[in-house]
C-alpha positions as CSV (number, residue, x, y, z in Angstrom):
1,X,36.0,-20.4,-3.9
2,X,33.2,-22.2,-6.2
3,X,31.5,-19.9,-8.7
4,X,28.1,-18.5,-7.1
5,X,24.8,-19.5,-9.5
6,X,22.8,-17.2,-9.3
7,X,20.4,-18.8,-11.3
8,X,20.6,-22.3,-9.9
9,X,20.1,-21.2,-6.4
10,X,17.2,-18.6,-7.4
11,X,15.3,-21.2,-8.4
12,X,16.5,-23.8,-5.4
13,X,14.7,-20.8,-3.0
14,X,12.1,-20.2,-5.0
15,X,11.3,-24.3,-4.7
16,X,12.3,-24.3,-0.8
17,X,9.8,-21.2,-0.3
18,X,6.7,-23.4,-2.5
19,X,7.6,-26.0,0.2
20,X,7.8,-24.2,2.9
21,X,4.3,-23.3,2.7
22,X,3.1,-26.1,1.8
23,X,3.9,-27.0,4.8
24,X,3.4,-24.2,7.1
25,X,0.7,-22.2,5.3
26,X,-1.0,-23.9,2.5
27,X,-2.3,-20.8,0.7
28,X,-1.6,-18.4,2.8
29,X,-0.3,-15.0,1.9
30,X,3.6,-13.9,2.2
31,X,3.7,-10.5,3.9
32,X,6.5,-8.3,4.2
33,X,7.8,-5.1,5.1
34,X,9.5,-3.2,1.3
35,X,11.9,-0.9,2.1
36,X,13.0,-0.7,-1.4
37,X,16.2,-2.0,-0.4
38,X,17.6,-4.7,-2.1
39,X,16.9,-7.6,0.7
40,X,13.1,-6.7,0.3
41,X,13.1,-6.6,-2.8
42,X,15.0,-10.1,-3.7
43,X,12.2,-11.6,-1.1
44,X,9.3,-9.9,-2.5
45,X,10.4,-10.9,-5.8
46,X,11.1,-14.7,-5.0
47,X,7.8,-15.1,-3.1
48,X,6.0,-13.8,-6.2
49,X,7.8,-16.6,-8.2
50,X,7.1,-19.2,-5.9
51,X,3.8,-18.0,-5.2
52,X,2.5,-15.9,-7.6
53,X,2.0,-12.0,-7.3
54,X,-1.4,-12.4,-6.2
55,X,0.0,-13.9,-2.4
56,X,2.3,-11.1,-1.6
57,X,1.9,-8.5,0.2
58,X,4.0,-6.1,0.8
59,X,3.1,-3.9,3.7
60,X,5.1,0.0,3.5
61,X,6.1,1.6,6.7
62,X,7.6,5.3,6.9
63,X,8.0,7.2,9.8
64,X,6.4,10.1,9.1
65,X,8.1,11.1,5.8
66,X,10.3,9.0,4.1
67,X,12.1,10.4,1.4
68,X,12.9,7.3,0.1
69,X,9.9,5.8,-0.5
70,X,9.5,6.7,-4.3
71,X,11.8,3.4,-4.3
72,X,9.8,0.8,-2.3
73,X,6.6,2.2,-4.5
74,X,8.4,1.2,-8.0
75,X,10.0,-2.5,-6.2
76,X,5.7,-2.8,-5.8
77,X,4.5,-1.5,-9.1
78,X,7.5,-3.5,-10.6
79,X,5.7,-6.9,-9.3
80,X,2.5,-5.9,-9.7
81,X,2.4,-7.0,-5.9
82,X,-0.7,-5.7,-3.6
83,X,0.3,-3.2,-0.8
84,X,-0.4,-1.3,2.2
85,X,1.1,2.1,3.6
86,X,1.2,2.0,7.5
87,X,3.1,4.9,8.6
88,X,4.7,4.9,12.0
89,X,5.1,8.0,12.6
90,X,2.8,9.4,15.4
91,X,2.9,6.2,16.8
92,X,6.6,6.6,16.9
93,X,6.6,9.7,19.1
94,X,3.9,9.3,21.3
95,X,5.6,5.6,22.7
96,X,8.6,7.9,22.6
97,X,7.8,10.1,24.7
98,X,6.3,7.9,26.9
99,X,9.7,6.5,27.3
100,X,11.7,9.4,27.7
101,X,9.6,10.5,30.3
102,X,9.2,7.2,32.2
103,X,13.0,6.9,32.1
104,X,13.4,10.2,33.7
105,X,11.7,9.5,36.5
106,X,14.6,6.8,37.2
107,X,16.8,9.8,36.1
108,X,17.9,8.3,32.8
109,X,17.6,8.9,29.0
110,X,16.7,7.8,26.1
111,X,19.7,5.6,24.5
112,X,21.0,6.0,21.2
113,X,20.2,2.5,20.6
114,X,16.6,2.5,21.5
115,X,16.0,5.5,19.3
116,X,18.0,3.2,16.4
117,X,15.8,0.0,17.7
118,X,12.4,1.4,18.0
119,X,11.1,2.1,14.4
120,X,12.1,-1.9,12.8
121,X,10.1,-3.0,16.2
122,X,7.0,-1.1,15.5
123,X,7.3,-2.1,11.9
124,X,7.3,-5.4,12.6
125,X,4.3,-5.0,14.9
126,X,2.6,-3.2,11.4
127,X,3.4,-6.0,9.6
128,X,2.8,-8.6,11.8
129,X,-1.0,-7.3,12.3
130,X,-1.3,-7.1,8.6
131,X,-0.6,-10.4,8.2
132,X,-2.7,-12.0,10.9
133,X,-5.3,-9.7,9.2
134,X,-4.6,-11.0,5.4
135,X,-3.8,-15.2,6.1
136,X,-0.2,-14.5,5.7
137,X,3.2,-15.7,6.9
138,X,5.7,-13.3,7.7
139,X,9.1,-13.2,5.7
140,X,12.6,-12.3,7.4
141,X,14.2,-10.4,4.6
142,X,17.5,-10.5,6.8
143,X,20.6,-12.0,4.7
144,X,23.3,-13.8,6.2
145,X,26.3,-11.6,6.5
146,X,23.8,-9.1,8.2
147,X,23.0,-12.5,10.8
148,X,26.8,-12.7,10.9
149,X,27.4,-9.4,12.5
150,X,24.5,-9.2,14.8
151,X,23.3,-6.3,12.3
152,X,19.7,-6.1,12.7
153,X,16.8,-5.4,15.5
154,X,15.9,-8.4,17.6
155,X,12.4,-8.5,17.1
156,X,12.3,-6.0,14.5
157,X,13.9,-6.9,10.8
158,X,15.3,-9.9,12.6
159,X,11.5,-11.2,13.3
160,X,9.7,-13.6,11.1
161,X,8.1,-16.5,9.9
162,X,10.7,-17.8,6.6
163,X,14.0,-16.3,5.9
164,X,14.6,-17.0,2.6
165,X,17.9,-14.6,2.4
166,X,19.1,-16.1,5.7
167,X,22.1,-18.3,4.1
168,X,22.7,-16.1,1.5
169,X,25.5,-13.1,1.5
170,X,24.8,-9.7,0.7
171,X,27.1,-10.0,-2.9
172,X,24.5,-13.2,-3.5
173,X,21.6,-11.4,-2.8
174,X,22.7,-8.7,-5.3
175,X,23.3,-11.5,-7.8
176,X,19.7,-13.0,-7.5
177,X,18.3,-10.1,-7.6
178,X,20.0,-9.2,-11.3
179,X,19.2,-12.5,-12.2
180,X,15.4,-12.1,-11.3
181,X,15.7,-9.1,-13.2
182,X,15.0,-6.4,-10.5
183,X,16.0,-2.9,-11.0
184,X,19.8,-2.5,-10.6
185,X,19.9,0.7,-8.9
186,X,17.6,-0.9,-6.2
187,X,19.1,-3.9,-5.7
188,X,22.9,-2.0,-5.5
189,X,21.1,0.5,-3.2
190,X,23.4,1.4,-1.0
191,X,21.6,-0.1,2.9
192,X,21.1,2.5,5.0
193,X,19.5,2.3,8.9
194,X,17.6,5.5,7.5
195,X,18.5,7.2,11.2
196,X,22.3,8.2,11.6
197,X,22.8,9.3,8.5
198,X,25.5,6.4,7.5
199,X,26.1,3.6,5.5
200,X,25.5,0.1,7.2
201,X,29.0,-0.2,6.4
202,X,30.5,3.0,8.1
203,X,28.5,1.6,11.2
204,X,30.2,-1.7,10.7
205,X,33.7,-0.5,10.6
206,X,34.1,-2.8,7.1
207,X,32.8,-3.8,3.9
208,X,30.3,-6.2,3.0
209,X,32.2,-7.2,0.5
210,X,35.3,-8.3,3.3
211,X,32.7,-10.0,5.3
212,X,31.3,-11.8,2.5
213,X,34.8,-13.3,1.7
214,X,35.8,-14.5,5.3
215,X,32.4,-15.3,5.6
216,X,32.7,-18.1,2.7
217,X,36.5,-18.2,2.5
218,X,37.6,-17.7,6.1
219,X,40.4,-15.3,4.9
220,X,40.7,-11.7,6.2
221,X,44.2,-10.2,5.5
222,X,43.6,-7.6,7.8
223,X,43.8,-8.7,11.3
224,X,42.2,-5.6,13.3
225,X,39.3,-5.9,10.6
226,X,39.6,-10.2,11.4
227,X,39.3,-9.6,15.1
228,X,36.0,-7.1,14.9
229,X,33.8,-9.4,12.5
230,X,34.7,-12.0,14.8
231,X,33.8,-10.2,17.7
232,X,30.8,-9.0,16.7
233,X,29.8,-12.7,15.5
234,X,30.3,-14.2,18.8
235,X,28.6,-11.1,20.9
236,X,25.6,-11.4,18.4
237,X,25.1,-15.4,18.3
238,X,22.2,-14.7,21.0
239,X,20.2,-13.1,18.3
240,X,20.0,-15.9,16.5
241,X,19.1,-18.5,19.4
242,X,15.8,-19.6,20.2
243,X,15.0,-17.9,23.8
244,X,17.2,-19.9,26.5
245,X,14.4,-21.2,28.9
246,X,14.8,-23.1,32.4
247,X,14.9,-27.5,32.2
248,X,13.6,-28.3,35.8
């Protein structure tokens, strides 16, 4: 497999994201969510480069208390990046709510998935609004093995305007983020949903680092690990499909 340069393609996305608003938002404002994870991060940090700090924004979205947070404060500081805290919290519950009782009146519950799902699409909503507020575009801070595996919230982290990250593996996204000189333990942070209590990768059932080589490589030795990336892939290609619509 060819050497990954980190520096050559840092400064490729960096170029592709100037363009991109040149044509699709000539001096607007890039807006994101900052988790303080390290695909957040890397995007925050390349918009400022292609933009300059002064046209990001990055938008901050607990729900309620988020013990993390002391993380996605420093990513801002670090940048010297302008920022706003929406928290999510009571909004959260009340819609919740809503839904669990709405649901029991067709004599069902709340899903595991939908309390996973709800938070990224309410954050989305925050950030959206922020940036129709502020002249923004939105950035997808999505990479591409999470794209691979279907492993983010239609219309939640999956949402956005420009994905920078979106051809990029997560061991790439580590490297660009060294290389623009990031904070290592934030950019080797190791992603979280910030809900079950696991790893994106215990929820996965494998490594990123596995995914990233078949990903590029095509070779998995282990053919029960093989068969569930691919699985996933092809059950999760909808996500990444414009809306099928009827041709009359």
């Amino acid at each position: 497999m060819e050497q990954f340069n980190a520096k050559q393609i840092k400064d490729r996305v960096v170029q592709w994201i100037r363009d991109w608003f040149e044509e699709n938002g000539k001096g607007c404002n890039a807006v994101l969510g900052v988790s303080g994870g390290k695909d957040s991060s890397v995007v925050a940090a390349l918009c400022a480069e292609a933009l300059g700090r002064d046209r990001v924004i990055g938008v901050t979205m607990p729900n309620g208390i988020q013990k993390d947070i002391s993380d996605s404060l420093r990513l801002i500081n670090h940048l010297g990046i302008r920022y706003c805290n929406v928290n999510i919290g009571e909004t959260y519950n009340t819609l919740m709510e809503a839904v669990k009782e709405e649901l029991g009146t067709l004599g069902a519950e709340v899903s595991s998935q939908t309390v996973i799902n709800m938070p990224p699409r309410l954050r989305m909503t925050a950030v959206y609004a922020v940036s129709q507020s502020m002249n923004g575009r939105v950035a997808n801070t999505c990479n591409l093995s999470e794209d691979w595996v279907g492993y983010s919230t239609r219309y939640g982290d999956a949402a956005g305007d420009f994905a920078p990250l979106g051809g990029l593996t997560v061991g790439e996204v580590i490297a660009i983020g060294k290389e623009l000189g990031l904070p290592v333990d934030l950019v080797e942070k190791t992603p979280s949903d910030g809900l079950c209590g696991k790893s994106d990768e215990d929820n996965l059932g494998f490594t990123y680092a596995v995914l990233d080589r078949y990903i590029r490589t095509g070779i998995c030795e282990d053919p029960a690990t093989k068969a569930l990336i691919d699985h996933k892939h092809v059950t999760n290609l909808f996500k990444l499909k414009p809306i099928p619509h009827f041709e009359p």
